[in-house]
Structure formats: structure tokens, C-alpha cells
GUPA-470632 format. One line per field, with one value per residue (C-alpha): residue number from 1; residue in one letter; x, y, z. Coordinates in nm, 2 decimals. Layout:
n = (NUM, ...)
res = (A, ...)
east = (X, ...)
north = (Y, ...)
up = (Z, ...)
//
This chain:
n = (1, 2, 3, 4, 5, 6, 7, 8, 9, 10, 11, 12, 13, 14, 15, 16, 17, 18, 19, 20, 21, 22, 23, 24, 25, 26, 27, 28, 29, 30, 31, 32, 33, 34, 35, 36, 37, 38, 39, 40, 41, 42, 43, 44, 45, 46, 47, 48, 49, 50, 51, 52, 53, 54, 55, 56, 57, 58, 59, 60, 61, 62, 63, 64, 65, 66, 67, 68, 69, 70, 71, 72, 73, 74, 75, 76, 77, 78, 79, 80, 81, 82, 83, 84, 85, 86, 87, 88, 89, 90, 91, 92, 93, 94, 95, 96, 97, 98, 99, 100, 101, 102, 103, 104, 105, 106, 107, 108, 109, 110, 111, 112, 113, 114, 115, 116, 117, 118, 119, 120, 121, 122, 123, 124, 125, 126, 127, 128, 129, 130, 131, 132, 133, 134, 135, 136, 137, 138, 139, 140, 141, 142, 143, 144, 145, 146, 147, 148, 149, 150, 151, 152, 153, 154, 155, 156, 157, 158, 159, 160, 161, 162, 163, 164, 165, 166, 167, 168, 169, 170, 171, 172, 173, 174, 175, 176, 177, 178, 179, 180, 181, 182, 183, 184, 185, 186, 187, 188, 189, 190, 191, 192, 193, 194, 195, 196, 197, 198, 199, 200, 201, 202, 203, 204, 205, 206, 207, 208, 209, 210, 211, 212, 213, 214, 215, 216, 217, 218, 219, 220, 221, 222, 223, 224, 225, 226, 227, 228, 229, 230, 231, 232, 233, 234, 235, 236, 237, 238, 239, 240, 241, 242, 243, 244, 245, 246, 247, 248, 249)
res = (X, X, X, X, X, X, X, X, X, X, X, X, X, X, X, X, X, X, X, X, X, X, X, X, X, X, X, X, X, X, X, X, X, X, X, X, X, X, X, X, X, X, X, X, X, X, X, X, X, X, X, X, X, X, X, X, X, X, X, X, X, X, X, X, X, X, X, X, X, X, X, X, X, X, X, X, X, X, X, X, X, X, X, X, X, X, X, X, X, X, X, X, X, X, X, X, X, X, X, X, X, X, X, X, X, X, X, X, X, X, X, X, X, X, X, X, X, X, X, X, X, X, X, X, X, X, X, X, X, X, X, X, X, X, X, X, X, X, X, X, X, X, X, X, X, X, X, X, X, X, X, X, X, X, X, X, X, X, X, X, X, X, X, X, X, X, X, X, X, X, X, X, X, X, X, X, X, X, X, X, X, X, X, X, X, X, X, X, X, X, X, X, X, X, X, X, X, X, X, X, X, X, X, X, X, X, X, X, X, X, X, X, X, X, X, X, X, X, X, X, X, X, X, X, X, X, X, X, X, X, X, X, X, X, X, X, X, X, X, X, X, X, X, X, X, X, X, X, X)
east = (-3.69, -3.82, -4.14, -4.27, -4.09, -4.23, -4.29, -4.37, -4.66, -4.76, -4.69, -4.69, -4.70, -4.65, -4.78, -4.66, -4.84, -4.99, -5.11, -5.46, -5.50, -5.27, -5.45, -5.81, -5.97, -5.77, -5.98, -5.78, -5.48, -5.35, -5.48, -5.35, -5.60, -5.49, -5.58, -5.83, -5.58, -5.42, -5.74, -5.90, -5.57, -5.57, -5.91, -5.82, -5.78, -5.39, -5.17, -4.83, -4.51, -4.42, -4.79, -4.74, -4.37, -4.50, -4.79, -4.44, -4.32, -4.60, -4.65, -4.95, -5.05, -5.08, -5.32, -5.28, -5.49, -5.46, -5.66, -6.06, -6.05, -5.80, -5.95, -5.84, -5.94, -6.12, -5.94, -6.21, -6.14, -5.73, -5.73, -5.52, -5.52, -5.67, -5.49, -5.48, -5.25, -5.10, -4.85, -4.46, -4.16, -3.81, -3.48, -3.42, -3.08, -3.01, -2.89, -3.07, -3.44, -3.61, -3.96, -4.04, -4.00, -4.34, -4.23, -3.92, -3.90, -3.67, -3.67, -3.44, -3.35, -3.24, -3.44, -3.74, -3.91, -4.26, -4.53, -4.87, -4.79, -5.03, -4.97, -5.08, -5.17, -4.93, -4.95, -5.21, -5.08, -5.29, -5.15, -5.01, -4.98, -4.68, -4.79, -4.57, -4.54, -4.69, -4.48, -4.52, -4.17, -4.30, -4.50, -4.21, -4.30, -3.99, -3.82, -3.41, -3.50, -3.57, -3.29, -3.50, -3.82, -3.81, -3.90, -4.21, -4.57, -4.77, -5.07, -5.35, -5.73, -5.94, -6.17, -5.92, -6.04, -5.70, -5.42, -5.10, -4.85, -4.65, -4.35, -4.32, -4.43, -4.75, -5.03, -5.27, -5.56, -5.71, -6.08, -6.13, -6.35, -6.67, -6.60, -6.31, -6.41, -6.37, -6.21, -5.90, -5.63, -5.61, -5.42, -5.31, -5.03, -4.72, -4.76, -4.60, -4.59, -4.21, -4.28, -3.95, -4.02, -4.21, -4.37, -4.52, -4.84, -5.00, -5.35, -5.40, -5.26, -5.49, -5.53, -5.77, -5.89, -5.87, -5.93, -5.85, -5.73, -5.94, -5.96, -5.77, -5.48, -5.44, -5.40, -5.16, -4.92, -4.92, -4.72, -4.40, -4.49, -4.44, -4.14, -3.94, -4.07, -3.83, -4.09, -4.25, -4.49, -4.61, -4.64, -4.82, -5.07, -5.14, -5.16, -5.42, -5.56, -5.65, -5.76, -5.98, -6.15, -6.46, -6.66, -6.67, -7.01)
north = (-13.71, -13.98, -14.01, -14.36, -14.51, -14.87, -14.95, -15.30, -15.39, -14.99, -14.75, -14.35, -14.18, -13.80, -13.67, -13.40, -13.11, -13.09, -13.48, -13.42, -13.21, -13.41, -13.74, -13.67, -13.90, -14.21, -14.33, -14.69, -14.45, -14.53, -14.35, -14.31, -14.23, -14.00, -14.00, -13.81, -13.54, -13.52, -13.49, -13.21, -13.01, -13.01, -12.81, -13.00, -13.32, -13.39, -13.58, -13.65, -13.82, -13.49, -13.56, -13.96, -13.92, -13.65, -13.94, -14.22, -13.99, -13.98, -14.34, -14.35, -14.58, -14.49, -14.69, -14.78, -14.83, -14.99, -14.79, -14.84, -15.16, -15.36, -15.69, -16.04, -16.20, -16.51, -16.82, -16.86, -16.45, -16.45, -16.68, -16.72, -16.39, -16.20, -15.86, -15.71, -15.43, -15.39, -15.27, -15.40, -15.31, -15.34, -15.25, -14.88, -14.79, -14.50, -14.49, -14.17, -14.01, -13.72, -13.60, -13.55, -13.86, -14.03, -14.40, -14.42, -14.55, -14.62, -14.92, -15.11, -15.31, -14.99, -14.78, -14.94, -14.85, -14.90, -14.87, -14.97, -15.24, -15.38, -15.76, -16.05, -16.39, -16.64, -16.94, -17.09, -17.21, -17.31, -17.07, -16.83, -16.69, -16.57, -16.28, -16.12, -15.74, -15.47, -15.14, -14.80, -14.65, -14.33, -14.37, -14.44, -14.79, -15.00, -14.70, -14.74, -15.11, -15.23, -15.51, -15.60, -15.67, -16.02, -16.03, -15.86, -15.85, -15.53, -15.48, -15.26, -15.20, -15.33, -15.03, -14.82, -14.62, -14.52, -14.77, -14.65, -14.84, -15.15, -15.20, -15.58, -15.88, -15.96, -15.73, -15.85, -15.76, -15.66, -15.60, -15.38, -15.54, -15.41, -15.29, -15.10, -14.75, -14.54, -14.28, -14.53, -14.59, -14.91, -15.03, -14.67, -14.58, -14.79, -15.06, -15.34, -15.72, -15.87, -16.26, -16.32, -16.12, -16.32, -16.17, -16.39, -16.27, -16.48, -16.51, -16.38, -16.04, -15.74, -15.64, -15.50, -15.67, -15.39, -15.65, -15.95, -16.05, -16.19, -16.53, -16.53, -16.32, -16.56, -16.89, -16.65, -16.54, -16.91, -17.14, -16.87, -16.83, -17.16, -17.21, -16.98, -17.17, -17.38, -17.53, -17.84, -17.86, -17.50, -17.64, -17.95, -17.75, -17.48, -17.73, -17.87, -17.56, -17.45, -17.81, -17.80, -17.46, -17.40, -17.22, -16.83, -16.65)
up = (-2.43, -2.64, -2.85, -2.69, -2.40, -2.28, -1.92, -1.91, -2.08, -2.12, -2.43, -2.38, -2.66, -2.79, -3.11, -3.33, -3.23, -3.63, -3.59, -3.53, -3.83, -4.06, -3.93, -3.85, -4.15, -3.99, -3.75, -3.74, -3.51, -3.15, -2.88, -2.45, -2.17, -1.91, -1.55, -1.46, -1.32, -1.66, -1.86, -1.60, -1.67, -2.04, -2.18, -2.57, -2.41, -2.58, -2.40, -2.47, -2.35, -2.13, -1.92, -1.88, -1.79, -1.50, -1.40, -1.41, -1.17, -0.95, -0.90, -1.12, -1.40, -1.77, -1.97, -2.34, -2.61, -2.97, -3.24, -3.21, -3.49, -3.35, -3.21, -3.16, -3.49, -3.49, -3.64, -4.01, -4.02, -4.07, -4.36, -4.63, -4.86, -4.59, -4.56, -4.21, -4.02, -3.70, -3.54, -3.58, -3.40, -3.54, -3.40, -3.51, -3.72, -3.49, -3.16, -3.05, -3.02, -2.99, -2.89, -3.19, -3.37, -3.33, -3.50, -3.28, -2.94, -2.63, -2.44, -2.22, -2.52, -2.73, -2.94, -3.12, -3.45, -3.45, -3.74, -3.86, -4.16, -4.37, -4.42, -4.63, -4.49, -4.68, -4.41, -4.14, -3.81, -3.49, -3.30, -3.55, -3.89, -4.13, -4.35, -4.62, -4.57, -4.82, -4.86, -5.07, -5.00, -4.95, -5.28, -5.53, -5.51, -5.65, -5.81, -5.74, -5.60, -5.94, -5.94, -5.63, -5.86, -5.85, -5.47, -5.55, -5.66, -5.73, -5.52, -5.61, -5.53, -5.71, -5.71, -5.82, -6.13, -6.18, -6.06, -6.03, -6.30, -6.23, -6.09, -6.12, -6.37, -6.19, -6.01, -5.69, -5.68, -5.35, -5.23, -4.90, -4.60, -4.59, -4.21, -4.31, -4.35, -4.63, -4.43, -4.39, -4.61, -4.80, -5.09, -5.22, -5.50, -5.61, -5.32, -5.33, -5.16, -5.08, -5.14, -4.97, -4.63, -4.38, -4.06, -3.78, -3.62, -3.34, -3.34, -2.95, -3.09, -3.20, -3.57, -3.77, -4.14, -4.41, -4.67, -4.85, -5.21, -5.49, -5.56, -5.90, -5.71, -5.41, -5.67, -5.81, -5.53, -5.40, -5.67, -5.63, -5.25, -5.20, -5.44, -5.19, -4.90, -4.74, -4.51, -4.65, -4.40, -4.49, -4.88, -4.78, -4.53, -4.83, -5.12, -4.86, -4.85, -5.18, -5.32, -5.01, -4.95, -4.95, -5.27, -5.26, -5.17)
//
């Protein structure tokens, strides 16, 4: 039995039965409503992919939810440099899943990947954005992908007391939204952003804003941004951008 399996537009989902424990400072994690058969039967309230399948069966309706800071972002608030999560889906490289494997899903497409990536605004649209992914890779950072280092831009916290070292030529500095609680993760370790990566989130879509980058780091990442753009439209709109912004508070 799979971890997630989609029905529609609906999302079950099973967690690992040490999740709750292992994850209880992330607040910014998805949750599903049972019925109110389901959550009667269940005195801690769990429920996994064994209840919803059970409900499927029934005939009734599983309802999901997106973790309690997701939102629809207005257009001034995903901005250029602005960092936000959400979840992304990507065709798994296995052909089989188990219950146990929370990030992996079946579909009627195959199975899916799915995980909670934190992304960088690189581009404005009207009805979209492209972001540039950040990743940790499981907290090695680029070690083994160093003839990949040219793709990539360290990113770190600026509050960090101690950042973690380098891994490329250049180092981001990010700032954490004031409404992103403490208790989440932010920019952590040996994290990195691939310049060369682009990811397309529409606006109508639900994320939450961890952060954003300084202003010295954003006129940093865009020159070589935009020397691997291949859209000139993107370089025009951006040039635009930074001659025109408005003054930081």
C-alpha cells in the first residue's frame, strides 16, 4: 500500500508511526482531516493511509489540508529575492512504494515524489514566478558534486553565529520573515542555491514566505542569473526591476 495515493484533487497521507515525535517543532507540516467516524474511532486522533483508504471504500470524502502557513501570496509579497517553500512533485526513480515511504506517492501517472523545497524568487511574471531551488543534500552540501560548483551559490542565515563553511565562490545571505517562527527550519547547514535549476510557481498556489535575501545578496545573484538566462524578456523585466525598485525600509 502506498504512502500518499491521489484521488483527484485529494491527498491521503500516512506518517511513520515516530513522525510526531521526530517532527513536533515543525509547525509548517501537512495535515488530513478525517470524518467524523474516523476521528471518534481513534482516541490519539492519527490517521493514516490504512483509515482514508477504508473511508475510499465507503464512498466517503477525505479532505486535505496544506500545512497551517501556506496561503495564496499576494502579488508585492513574492518578489524578487523573496524565499518561500512549498510543496513539489517530481517523477520518482522507482517503480514501487511502500507504506512506509512518506515522500513517495502513487498516482495514475506512476509513482510521484513529493517534498517541501525551499525556493528563491529569480523572475516576476503576471501570473507566475520562476524560483531557483535551495538544497542541503542531507547536510553534505556540495561534497562529491564539487565539479558541479559552478552551478551554485552558498546560502546561509544571516543570523547564524556559526555558518557552516563554503562550498562555492560566493555566499547569499538570507534574512528569515518575521512570521516565520522560530520553531521552523530556515536556512540551516551547508545549503546551497542551483542558479541553473528553474522551478515555476503560479501565483494562485499556496506557499508560505520563510524569508528573503539581503539587498547586497540579490544585486549579487542577479548579473550571473541572468547570464544563464536564455529569456531576454526575463533580462529586460529584471534589469527593469532593480533600476526601478523601490528604497528598502
Amino acid at each position: 500500500m502506498p504512502t500518499h495515493a491521489y484521488y483527484g484533487s485529494s491527498r491521503i497521507s500516512k506518517r511513520p508511526p515516530t513522525w510526531r515525535s521526530r517532527n513536533e517543532h515543525r509547525n509548517g507540516t501537512d495535515s488530513w482531516t478525517p470524518n467524523g467516524r474516523e476521528r471518534d474511532d481513534r482516541e490519539d486522533g492519527y490517521y493514516g493511509a490504512r483509515e482514508a483508504y477504508i473511508d475510499f471504500s465507503r464512498g466517503d470524502v477525505v479532505q486535505g489540508h496544506m500545512r497551517p502557513t501556506d496561503r495564496v501570496c499576494d502579488e508585492s509579497e513574492l518578489r524578487l529575492g523573496t524565499i518561500i517553500s512549498t510543496a513539489v512533485h517530481e517523477q520518482a526513480r522507482e517503480n514501487t512504494v511502500s507504506i512506509d515511504e512518506f515522500n513517495k506517492s502513487l498516482s495514475g501517472f506512476g509513482i510521484v515524489y513529493s517534498k517541501y523545497r525551499k525556493l528563491i524568487v529569480v523572475e516576476e511574471w503576471t501570473q507566475h514566478v520562476v524560483c531557483i531551488p535551495l538544497y542541503s543534500y542531507n547536510g553534505r552540501g556540495l561534497a562529491g558534486r564539487e565539479a558541479l560548483a559552478c552551478e551554485y551559490f552558498d546560502v546561509r542565515d544571516v543570523d547564524d553565529p556559526e555558518p557552516a563553511r563554503g562550498d562555492t565562490f560566493l555566499t547569499l545571505k538570507a534574512v528569515r520573515d518575521e512570521e516565520w517562527s522560530k520553531e521552523n527550519t530556515f536556512i540551516e547547514g551547508r545549503t546551497v542555491a542551483k542558479l541553473t535549476e528553474k522551478i515555476t510557481f503560479y501565483r494562485n498556489n499556496k506557499c508560505s514566505i520563510e524569508g528573503r535575501l539581503e539587498e547586497e545578496s540579490l544585486c549579487t545573484l542577479i548579473p550571473p542569473y541572468l547570464k544563464s538566462c536564455t529569456n531576454p524578456l526575463a533580462k529586460f523585466m529584471t534589469h527593469r526591476y532593480l533600476l526601478t525598485k523601490p528604497p528598502t525600509k
